[in-house]
Each structure stands twice: as C-alpha cells, then as structure tokens.
C-alpha positions as CSV (number, residue, x, y, z in Angstrom):
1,X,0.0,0.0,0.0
2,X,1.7,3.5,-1.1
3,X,2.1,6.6,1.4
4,X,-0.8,9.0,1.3
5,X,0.5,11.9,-0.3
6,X,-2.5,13.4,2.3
7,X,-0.7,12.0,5.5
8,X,1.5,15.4,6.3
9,X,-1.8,17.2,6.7
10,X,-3.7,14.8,9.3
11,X,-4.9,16.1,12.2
12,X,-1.5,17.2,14.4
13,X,-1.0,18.0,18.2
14,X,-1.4,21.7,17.9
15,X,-2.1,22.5,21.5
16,X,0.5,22.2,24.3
17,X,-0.9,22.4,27.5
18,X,0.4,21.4,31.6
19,X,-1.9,19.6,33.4
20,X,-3.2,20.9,36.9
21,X,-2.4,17.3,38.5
22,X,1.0,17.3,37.1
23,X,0.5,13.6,35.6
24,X,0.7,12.5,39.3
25,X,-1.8,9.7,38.9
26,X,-1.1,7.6,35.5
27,X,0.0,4.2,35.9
28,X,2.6,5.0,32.9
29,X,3.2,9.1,32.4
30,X,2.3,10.2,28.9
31,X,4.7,11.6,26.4
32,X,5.5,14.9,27.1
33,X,7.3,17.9,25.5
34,X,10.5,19.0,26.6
35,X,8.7,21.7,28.6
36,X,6.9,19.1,30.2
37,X,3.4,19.9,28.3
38,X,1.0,17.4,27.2
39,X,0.1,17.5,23.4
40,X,-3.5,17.7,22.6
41,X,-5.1,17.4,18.9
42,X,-8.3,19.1,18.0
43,X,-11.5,16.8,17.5
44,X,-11.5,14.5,14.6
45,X,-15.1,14.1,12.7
46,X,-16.3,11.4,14.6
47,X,-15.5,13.0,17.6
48,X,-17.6,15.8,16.5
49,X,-20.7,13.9,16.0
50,X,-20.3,12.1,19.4
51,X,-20.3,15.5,20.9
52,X,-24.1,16.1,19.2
53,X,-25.0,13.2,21.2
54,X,-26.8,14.7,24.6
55,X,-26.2,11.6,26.4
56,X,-21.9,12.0,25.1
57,X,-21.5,13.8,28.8
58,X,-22.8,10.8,30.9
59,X,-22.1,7.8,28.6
60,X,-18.4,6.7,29.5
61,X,-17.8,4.8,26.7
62,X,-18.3,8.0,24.6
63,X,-16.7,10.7,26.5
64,X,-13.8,8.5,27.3
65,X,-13.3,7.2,22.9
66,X,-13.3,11.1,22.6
67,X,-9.7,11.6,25.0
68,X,-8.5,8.9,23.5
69,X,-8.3,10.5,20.4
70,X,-7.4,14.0,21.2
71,X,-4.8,13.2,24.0
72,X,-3.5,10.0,22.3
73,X,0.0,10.0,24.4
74,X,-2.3,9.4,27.4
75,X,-2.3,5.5,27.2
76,X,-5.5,4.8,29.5
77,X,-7.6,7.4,29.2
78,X,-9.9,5.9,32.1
79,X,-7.0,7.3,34.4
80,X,-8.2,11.1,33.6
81,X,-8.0,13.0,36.8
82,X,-11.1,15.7,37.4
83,X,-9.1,18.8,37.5
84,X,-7.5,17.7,34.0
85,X,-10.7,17.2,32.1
86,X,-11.5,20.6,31.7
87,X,-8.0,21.9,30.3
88,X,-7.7,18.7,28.1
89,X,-10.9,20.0,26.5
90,X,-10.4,23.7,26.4
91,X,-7.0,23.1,24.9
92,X,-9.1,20.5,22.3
93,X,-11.6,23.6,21.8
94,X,-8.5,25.8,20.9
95,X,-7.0,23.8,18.3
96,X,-10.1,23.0,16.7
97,X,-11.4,26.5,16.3
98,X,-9.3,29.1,17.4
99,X,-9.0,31.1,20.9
100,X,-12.2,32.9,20.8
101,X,-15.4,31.5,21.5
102,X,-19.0,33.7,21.5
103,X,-20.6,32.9,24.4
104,X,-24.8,34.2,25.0
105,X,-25.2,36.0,28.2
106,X,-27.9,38.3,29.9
107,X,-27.5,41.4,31.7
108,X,-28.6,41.2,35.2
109,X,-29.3,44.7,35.1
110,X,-31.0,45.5,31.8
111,X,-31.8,42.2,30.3
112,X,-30.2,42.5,27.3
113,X,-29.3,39.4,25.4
114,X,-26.3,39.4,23.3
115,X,-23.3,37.4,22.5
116,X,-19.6,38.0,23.9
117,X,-17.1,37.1,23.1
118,X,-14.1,35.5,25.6
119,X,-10.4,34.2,24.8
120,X,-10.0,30.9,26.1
121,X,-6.1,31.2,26.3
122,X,-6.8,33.4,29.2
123,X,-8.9,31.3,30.8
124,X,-6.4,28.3,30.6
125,X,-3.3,31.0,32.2
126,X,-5.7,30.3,34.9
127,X,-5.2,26.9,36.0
128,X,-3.7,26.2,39.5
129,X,-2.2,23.0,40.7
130,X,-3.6,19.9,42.1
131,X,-1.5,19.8,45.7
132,X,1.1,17.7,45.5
133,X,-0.3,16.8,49.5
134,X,-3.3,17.0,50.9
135,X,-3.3,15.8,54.7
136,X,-6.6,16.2,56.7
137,X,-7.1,15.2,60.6
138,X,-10.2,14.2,62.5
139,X,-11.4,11.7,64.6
140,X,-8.0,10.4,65.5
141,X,-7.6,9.8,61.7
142,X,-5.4,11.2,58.8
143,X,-6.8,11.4,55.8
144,X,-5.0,11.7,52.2
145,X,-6.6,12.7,49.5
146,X,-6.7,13.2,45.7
147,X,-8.6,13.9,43.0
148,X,-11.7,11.6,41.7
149,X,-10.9,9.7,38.7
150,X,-13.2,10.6,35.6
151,X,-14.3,7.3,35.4
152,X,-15.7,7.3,38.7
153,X,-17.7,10.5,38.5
154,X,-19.0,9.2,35.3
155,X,-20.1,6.1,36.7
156,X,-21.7,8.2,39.6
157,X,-23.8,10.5,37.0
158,X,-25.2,7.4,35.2
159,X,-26.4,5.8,38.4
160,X,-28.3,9.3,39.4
161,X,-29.6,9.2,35.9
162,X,-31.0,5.6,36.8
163,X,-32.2,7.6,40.1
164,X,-34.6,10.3,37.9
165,X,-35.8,7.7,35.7
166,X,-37.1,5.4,38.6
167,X,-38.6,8.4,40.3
168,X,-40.3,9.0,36.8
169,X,-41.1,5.5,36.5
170,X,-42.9,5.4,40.1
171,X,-45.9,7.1,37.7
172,X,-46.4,4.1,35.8
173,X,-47.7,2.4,39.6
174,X,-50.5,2.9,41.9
175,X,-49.2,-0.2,44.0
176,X,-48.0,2.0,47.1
177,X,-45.6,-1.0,48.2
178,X,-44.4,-1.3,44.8
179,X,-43.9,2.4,44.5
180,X,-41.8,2.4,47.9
181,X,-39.7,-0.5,46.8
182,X,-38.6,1.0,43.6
183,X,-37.7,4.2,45.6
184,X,-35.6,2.6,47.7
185,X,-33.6,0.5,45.6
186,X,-33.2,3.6,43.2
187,X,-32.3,5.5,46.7
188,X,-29.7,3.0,47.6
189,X,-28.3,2.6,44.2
190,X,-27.6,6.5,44.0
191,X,-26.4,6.8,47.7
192,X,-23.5,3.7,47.2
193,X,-22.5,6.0,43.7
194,X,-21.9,9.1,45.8
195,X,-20.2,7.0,48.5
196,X,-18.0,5.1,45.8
197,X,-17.0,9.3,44.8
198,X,-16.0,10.2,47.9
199,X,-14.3,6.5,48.4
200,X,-12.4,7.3,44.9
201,X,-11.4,10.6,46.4
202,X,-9.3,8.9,49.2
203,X,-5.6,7.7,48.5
204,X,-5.1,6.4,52.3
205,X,-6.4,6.6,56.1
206,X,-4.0,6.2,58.6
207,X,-5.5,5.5,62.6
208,X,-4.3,6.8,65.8
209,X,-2.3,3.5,66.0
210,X,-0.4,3.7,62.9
211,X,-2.4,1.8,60.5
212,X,-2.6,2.9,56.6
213,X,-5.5,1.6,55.3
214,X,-6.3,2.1,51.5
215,X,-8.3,-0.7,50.6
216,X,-11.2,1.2,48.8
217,X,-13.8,-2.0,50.1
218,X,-12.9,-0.6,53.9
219,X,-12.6,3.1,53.0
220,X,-16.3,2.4,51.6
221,X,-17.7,0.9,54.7
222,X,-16.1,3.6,57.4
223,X,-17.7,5.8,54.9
224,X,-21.0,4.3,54.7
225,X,-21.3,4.3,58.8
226,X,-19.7,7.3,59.3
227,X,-21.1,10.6,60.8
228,X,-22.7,13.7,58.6
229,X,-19.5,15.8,60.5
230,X,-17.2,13.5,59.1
231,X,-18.7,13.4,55.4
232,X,-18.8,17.1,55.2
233,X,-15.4,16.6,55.9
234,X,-15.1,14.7,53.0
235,X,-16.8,16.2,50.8
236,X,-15.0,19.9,51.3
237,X,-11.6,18.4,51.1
238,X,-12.7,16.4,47.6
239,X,-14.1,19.6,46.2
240,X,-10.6,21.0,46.7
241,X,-8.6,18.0,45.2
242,X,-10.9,18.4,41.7
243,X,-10.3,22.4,41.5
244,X,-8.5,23.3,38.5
245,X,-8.7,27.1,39.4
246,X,-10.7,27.7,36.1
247,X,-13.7,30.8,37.2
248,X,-16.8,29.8,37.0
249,X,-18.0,33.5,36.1
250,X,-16.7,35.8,33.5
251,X,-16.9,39.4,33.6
252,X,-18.5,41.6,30.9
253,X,-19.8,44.8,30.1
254,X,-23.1,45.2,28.7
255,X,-23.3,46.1,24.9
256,X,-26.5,48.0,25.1
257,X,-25.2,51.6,25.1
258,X,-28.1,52.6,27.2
259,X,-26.9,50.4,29.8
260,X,-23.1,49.6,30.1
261,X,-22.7,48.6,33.2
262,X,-20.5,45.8,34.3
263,X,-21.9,42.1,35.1
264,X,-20.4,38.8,36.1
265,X,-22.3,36.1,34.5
266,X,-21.6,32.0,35.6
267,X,-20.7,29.9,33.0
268,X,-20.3,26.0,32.9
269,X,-17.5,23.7,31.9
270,X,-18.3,20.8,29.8
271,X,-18.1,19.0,26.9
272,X,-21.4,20.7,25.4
273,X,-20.1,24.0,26.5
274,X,-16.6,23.6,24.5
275,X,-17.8,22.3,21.5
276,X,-21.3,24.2,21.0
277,X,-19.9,25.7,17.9
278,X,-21.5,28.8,16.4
C-alpha cells in the first residue's frame, strides 16, 4: 500500500498544555514535550458527531473514545483525573477553532441578550495545581486525598440518571408498596454511587495507631457508617482535590449603550459547552 500523499496534513498535536495534576496519577506518564506539556489534537469528525449526542457527557464509553483521540499520548484514558478534564478539553476547543469562542449572556441589570465574546487562552493561564499533598485530621484519623478519577464520577452520573428515571417511573404504579420498593432500591443505588465518589477521592487513612489503610472496600464501609461531621469533611476536602482554578463567572460589560454597566455572569464547563460551535 503506497504513502498517502495526504498524511503530512492529518490532524497534528497543535495544543500544548500542563496539566493541573501534574500527571501525578497515571500508571505510565504520557509523552511529554520537553517543557513538560502534554500534546492535545483538536476533535477529529467522529468526535464531533459524538459531541451532538446529549447523552456524550454521561455515557463513559463516549466521553472516554473522545480523549482517547485527542490526548492520544495518554495511554488509559480511564485514568483522567477531574481537575484535568477541563484543560484537556479547552486546549481541544483551541486547536479546533481558534481562541475565541461567543458565548450568550444576559444582563442582570437590563436584560439584554447578546453574544460576547471570551479568549479561552486566558482562561487556561488560569489553572492552578492539584496539591502535590493533601493531609486532613479528624477523629484520630489522617486522611490523604486526591482527586476523583473521571471514570468514577462518570459512573456516579449514570447511576443518578437511573435515580430520575425510577422516580419517573414510580408514575407508571399505583401499588403503594411497589412504588416504595422502587424508591428505595433507586435510593440505595444513588447513595452507594456518591459513596464510591468520595471513596475514589481517598488515597489512604491512617488510625491513631499507625495503620494505613487504602483498601477502597474498607474506605467504603467507614464511609458508609460514618457521621454527617465527618462526610462534610469529605466532601469539602474532595471539592478542593478536583479544582482546576478555572472561574466559574466571566466578567462583561453590557453592549446596550443605554446600559453599560458591568456584570459577572456563571458559565459551565463541559463538553457541550466547548464544543457548542456557532
């Protein structure tokens, strides 16, 4: 089979970008540049149309075929940290279409809709660092964390998904018992995903006595029987280990000359934010 005389204009690596958990938590560290930046490609067609698909942002399979592509020198993408999802993609988003993107925002103060326009470059100057260490006490315990693994959240948004489709199902019933039982096995199924989060965001607990326990089967059942003190606990100190530092609001002025006041507006990262191409 002869060369392509096509191949020197494939899709390239055109975005160079550090990750925020500094490739801590692969089991074999991706190829790097010399700078120690992690190549990313823009979206390839098929990547594209899986990003039309609603369900692309809770079906694993999908989401996770997509990183494979566009970060190929991360060998397993199922390793994918939290706090490096969101640069992987915005560095994706850059190379595909440039580092402008229109966003649609309304005024708070007049109610003006209009698009604005942001430069995502800026946005990704404002990554911070996963700790290298995070060390919480309580309870005569020390607790380690780091971040959730994408895989894991994933898993967690498809069994909440289950959740709102049993509650929607309960419709379908007038058996009271049988409207119960469905409840709580939808209940309990959604409660052991958000424990299995937290459980994920744990790399060790050490007792009073010594003891480093990171089995995640005995993480999960301390977890399970443990007190609401100590899962807020949790739960704050996760939040932290999945911060990229990337704002959640943007600051604009209002076009509408009669107006022209300045207004923060929220604005979320996912995949159907990147990629909802104008």
């Amino acid at each position: 089979m002869t060369d392509n005389p096509l191949k020197n204009f494939y899709r390239n690596k055109e975005v160079y970008v550090k990750l925020p958990s500094n490739y801590r938590y692969f089991t074999n560290k991706p190829k790097l540049s010399s700078d120690q930046e992690l190549g990313v490609m823009p979206l390839s067609t098929k990547d594209e149309m899986l990003m039309l698909i609603p369900d692309t942002l809770y079906n694993g399979e999908a989401l996770f075929e997509i990183f494979g592509s566009i970060v190929p020198d991360i060998e397993d993408p199922y390793e994918i940290v939290v706090p490096d999802t969101d640069i992987i993609l915005l560095a994706s988003r850059i190379a595909a279409y440039g580092k402008n993107m229109t966003v649609d925002v309304t005024c708070p103060h007049c109610k003006n809709h209009s698009p604005y326009e942001i430069d995502l470059t800026h946005v990704l100057a404002k990554l911070v660092p996963v700790p290298s260490e995070h060390v919480v006490e309580i309870d005569d315990l020390t607790i380690r964390f780091k971040p959730n693994s994408l895989k894991t959240v994933t898993a967690n948004r498809m069994a909440n998904l289950e959740l709102n489709k049993l509650i929607l199902d309960l419709s379908d019933t007038d058996d009271v018992s049988s409207q119960k039982d469905i409840f709580q096995k939808g209940l309990a199924k959604a409660t052991a995903a958000n424990i299995a989060i937290y459980a994920d965001a744990i790399e060790s607990v050490t007792t009073s006595e010594g003891i480093v326990v990171t089995d995640i089967t005995n993480i999960i059942e301390w977890l399970t029987k443990s007190s609401a003190k100590v899962m807020n606990v949790i739960k704050k100190n996760t939040n932290i280990m999945n911060s990229n530092g990337l704002p959640t609001s943007f600051d604009f002025v209002c076009s509408n000359e009669e107006c022209g006041k300045d207004f923060d507006a929220p604005l979320e990262f996912n995949p159907a934010f990147f990629f909802k191409i104008d």
